[in-house]
C-alpha positions as YAML, in Angstrom:
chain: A
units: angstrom
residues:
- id: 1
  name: UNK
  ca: [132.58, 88.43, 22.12]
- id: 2
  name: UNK
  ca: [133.77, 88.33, 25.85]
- id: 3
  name: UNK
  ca: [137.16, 89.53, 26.71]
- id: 4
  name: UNK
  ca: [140.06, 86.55, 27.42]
- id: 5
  name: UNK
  ca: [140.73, 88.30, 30.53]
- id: 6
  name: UNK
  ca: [138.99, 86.31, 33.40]
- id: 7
  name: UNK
  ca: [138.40, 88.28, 36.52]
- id: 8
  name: UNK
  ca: [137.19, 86.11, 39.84]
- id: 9
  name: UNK
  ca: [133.94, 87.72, 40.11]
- id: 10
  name: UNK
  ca: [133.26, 87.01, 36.54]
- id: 11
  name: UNK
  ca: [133.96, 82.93, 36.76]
- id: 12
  name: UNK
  ca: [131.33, 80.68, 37.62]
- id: 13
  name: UNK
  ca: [131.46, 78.70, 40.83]
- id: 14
  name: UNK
  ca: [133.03, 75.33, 39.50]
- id: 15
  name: UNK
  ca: [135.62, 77.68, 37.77]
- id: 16
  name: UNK
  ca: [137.26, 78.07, 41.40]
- id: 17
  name: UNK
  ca: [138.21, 74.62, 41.23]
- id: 18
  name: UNK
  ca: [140.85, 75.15, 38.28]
- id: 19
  name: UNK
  ca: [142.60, 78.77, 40.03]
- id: 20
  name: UNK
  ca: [145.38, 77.98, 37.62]
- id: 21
  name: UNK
  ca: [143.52, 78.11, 34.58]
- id: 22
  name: UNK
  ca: [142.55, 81.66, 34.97]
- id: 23
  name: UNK
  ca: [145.96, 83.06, 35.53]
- id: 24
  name: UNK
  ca: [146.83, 81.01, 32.50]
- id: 25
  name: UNK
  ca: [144.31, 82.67, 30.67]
- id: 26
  name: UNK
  ca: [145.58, 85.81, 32.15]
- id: 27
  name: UNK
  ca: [149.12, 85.27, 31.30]
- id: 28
  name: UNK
  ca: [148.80, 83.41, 27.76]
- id: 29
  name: UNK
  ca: [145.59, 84.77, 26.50]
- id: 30
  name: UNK
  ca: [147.48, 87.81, 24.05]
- id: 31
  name: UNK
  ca: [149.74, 85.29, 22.27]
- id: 32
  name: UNK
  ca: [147.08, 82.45, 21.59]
- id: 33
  name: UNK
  ca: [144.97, 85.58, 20.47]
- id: 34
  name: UNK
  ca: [148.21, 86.09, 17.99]
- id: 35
  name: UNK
  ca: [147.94, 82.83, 17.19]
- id: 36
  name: UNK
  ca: [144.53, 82.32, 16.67]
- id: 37
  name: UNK
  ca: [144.45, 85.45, 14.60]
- id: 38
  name: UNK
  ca: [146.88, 83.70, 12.40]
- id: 39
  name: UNK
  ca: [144.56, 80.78, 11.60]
- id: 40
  name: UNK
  ca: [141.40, 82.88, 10.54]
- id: 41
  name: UNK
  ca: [141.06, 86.00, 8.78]
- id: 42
  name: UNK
  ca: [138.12, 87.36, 10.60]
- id: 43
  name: UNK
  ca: [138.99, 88.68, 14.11]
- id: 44
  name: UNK
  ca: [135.36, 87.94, 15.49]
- id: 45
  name: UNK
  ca: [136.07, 84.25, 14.06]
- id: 46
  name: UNK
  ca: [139.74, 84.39, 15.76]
- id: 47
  name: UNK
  ca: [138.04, 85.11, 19.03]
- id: 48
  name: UNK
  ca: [135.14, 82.51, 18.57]
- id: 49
  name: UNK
  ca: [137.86, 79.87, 17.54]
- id: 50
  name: UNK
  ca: [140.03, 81.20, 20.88]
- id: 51
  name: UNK
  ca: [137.01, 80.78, 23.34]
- id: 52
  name: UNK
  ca: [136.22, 77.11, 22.24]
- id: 53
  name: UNK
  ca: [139.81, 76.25, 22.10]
- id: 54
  name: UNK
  ca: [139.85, 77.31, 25.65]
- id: 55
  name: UNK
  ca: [136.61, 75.83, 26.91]
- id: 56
  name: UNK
  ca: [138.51, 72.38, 25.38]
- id: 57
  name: UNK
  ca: [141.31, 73.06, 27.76]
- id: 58
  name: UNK
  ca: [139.17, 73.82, 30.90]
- id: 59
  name: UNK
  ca: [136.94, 70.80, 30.46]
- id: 60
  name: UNK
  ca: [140.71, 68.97, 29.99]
- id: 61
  name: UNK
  ca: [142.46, 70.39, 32.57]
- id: 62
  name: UNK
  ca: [142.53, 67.93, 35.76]
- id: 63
  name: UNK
  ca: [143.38, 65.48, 32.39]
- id: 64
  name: UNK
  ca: [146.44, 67.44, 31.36]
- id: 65
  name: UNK
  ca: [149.78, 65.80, 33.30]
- id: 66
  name: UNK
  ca: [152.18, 68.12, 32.34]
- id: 67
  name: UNK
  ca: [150.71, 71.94, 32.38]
- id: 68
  name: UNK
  ca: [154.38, 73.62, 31.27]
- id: 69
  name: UNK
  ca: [153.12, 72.63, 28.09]
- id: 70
  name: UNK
  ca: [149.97, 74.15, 28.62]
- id: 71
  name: UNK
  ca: [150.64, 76.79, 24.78]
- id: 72
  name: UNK
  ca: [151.27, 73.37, 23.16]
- id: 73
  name: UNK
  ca: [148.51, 71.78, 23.95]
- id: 74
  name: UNK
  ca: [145.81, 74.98, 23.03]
- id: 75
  name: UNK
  ca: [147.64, 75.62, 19.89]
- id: 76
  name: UNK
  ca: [146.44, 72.28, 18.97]
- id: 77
  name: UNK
  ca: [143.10, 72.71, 19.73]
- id: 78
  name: UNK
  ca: [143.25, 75.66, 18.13]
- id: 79
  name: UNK
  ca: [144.46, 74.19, 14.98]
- id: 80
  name: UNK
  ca: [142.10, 71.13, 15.09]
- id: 81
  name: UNK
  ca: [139.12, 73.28, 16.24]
- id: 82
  name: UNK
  ca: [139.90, 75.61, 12.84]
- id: 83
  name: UNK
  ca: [140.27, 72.28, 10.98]
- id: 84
  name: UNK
  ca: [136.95, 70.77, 11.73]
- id: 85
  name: UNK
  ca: [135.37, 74.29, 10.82]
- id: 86
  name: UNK
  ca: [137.12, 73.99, 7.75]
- id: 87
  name: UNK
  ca: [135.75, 70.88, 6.91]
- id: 88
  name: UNK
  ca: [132.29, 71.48, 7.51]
- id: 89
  name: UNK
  ca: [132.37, 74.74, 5.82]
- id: 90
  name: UNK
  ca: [129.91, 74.88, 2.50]
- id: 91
  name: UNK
  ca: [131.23, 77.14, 0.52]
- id: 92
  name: UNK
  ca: [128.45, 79.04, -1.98]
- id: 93
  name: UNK
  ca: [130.84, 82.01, -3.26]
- id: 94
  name: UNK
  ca: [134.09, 82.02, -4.63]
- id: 95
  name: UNK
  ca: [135.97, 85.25, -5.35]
- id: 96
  name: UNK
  ca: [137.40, 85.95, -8.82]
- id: 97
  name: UNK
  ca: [138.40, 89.00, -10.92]
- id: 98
  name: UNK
  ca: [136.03, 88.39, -13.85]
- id: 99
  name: UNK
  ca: [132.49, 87.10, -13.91]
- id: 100
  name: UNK
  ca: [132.63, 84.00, -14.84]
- id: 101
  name: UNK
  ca: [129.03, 84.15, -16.77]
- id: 102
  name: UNK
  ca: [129.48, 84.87, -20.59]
- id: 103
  name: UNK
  ca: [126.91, 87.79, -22.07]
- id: 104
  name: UNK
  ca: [123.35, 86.65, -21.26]
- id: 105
  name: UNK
  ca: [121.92, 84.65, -23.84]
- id: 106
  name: UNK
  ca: [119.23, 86.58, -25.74]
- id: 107
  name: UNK
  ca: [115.84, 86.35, -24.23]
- id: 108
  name: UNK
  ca: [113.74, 84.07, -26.05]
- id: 109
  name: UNK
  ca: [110.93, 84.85, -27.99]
- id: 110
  name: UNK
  ca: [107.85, 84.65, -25.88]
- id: 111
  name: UNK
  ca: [105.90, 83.80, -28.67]
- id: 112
  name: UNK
  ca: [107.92, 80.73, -29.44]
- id: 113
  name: UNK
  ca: [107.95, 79.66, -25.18]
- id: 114
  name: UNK
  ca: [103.89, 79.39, -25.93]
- id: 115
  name: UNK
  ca: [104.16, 77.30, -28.84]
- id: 116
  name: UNK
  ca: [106.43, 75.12, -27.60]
- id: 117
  name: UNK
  ca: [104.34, 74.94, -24.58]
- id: 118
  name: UNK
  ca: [101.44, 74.17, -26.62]
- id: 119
  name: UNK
  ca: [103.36, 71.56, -28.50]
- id: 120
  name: UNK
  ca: [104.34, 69.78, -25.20]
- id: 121
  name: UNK
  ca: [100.78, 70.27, -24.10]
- id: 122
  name: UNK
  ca: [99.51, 68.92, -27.58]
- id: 123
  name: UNK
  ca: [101.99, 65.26, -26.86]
- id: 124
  name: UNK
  ca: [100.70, 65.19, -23.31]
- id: 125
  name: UNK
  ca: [97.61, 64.30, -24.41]
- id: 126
  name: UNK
  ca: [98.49, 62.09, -26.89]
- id: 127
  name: UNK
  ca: [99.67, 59.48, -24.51]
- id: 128
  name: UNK
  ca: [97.34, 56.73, -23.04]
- id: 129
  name: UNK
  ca: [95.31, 57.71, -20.48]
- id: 130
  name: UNK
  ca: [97.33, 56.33, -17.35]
- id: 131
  name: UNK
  ca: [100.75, 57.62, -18.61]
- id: 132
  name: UNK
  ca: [99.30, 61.04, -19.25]
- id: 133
  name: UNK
  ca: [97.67, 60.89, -15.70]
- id: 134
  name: UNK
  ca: [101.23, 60.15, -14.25]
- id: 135
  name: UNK
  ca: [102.73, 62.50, -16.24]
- id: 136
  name: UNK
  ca: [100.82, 65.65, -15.09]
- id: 137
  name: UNK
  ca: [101.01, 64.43, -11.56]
- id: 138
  name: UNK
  ca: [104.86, 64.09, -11.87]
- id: 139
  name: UNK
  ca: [105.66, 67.22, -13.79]
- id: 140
  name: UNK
  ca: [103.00, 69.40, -14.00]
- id: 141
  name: UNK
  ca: [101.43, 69.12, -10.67]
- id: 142
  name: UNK
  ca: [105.45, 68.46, -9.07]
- id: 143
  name: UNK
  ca: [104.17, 65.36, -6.63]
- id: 144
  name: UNK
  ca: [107.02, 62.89, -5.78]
- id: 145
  name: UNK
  ca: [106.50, 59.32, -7.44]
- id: 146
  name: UNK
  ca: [105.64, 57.85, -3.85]
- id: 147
  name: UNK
  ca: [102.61, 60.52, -3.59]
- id: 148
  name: UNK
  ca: [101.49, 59.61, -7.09]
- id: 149
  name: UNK
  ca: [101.83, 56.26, -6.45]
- id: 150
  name: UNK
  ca: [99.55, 56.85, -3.57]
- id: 151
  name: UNK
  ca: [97.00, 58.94, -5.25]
- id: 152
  name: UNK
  ca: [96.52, 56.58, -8.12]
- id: 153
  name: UNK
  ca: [96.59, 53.50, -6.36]
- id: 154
  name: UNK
  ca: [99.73, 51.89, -7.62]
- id: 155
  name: UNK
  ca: [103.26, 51.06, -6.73]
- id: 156
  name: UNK
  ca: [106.00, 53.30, -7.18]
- id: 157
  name: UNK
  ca: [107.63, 50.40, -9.51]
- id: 158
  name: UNK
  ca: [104.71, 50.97, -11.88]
- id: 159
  name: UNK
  ca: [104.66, 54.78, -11.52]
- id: 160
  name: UNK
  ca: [108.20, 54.71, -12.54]
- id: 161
  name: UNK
  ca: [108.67, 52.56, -15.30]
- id: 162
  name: UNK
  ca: [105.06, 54.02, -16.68]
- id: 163
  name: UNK
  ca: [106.65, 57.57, -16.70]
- id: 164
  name: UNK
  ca: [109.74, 56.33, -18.68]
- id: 165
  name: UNK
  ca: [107.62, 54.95, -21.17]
- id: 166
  name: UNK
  ca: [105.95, 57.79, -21.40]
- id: 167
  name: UNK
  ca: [108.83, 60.60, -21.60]
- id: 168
  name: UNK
  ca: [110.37, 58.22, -24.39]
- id: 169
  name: UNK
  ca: [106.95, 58.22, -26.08]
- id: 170
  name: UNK
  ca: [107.59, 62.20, -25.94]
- id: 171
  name: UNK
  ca: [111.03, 61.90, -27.11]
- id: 172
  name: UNK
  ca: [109.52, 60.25, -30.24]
- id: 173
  name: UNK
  ca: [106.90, 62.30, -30.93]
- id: 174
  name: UNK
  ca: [107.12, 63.56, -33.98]
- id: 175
  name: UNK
  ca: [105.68, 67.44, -33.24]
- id: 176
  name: UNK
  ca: [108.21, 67.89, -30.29]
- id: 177
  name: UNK
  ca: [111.08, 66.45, -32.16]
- id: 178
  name: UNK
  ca: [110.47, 69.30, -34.94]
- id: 179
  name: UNK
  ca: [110.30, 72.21, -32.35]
- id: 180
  name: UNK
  ca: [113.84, 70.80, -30.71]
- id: 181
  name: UNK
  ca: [115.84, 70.67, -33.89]
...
């Protein structure tokens, strides 16, 4: 990340415009770093957050009537700014001091994977025809109901309510309703 201390040669032409901003940068830039510091735990993220707080300000700063209340005024943008980030965050991880998964549950048998495999295999081509043919191209061949629909030559509506009847017909069936109980 850049340094918060703006030198003249450094600025960018239109930057000349705002001389005041840069010695407020100069003279303020330490204790919104404080404060900024104080809103994230990362420093890299503290500077990041600083830098766009700051580039709020400048594009603001012709807007801003009263500039004695210049801290006031980033310290909100700082706190919205880390706000918004806040809320868009997706959080994945979350720490803990125990693993929340139990023991593993034992592997299952491969042999018993195959036959129930089989068994599936065995109701699949039990059903009618057209059911079957929706089936595979649902489940075993992964297409979306649209692209089914499109390969058979049907209407979603019908590949839909044709796959229902046929997972229900699996339900039923009376080979795969021994292997799940």
């Amino acid at each position: 990340m850049t340094s918060l201390v703006c030198t003249d040669a450094s600025l960018p032409s239109t930057y000349s415009a705002y001389p005041s901003f840069s010695s407020f940068v100069k003279a303020r830039g330490t204790a919104l770093m404080r404060t900024a510091r104080s809103l994230t735990a990362n420093p890299c993220d503290a500077e990041d957050l600083l830098q766009t707080a700051l580039t709020k300000t400048y594009l603001a700063w012709d807007r801003i009537e009263d500039h004695r209340a210049l801290d006031g005024y980033v310290r909100r943008a700082l706190v919205n700014t880390r706000t918004s980030q806040w809320r868009k965050r997706k959080v994945d991880e979350f720490a803990c001091a125990e693993l929340p998964e139990a023991d593993a549950p034992p592997a299952a048998d491969p042999a018993e994977a195959q036959a129930l495999r089989d068994a599936m295999w065995r109701a699949v081509t039990r059903l009618p025809d057209r059911q079957r043919a929706m089936v595979v191209l649902r489940y075993y061949e992964d297409l979306s109901e649209a692209q089914t629909a499109e390969l058979l030559g049907v209407s979603v509506g019908t590949v839909k309510s044709a796959v229902s009847r046929a997972l229900g017909r699996l339900r039923e069936d009376p080979e795969l309703t021994l292997c799940f109980t």
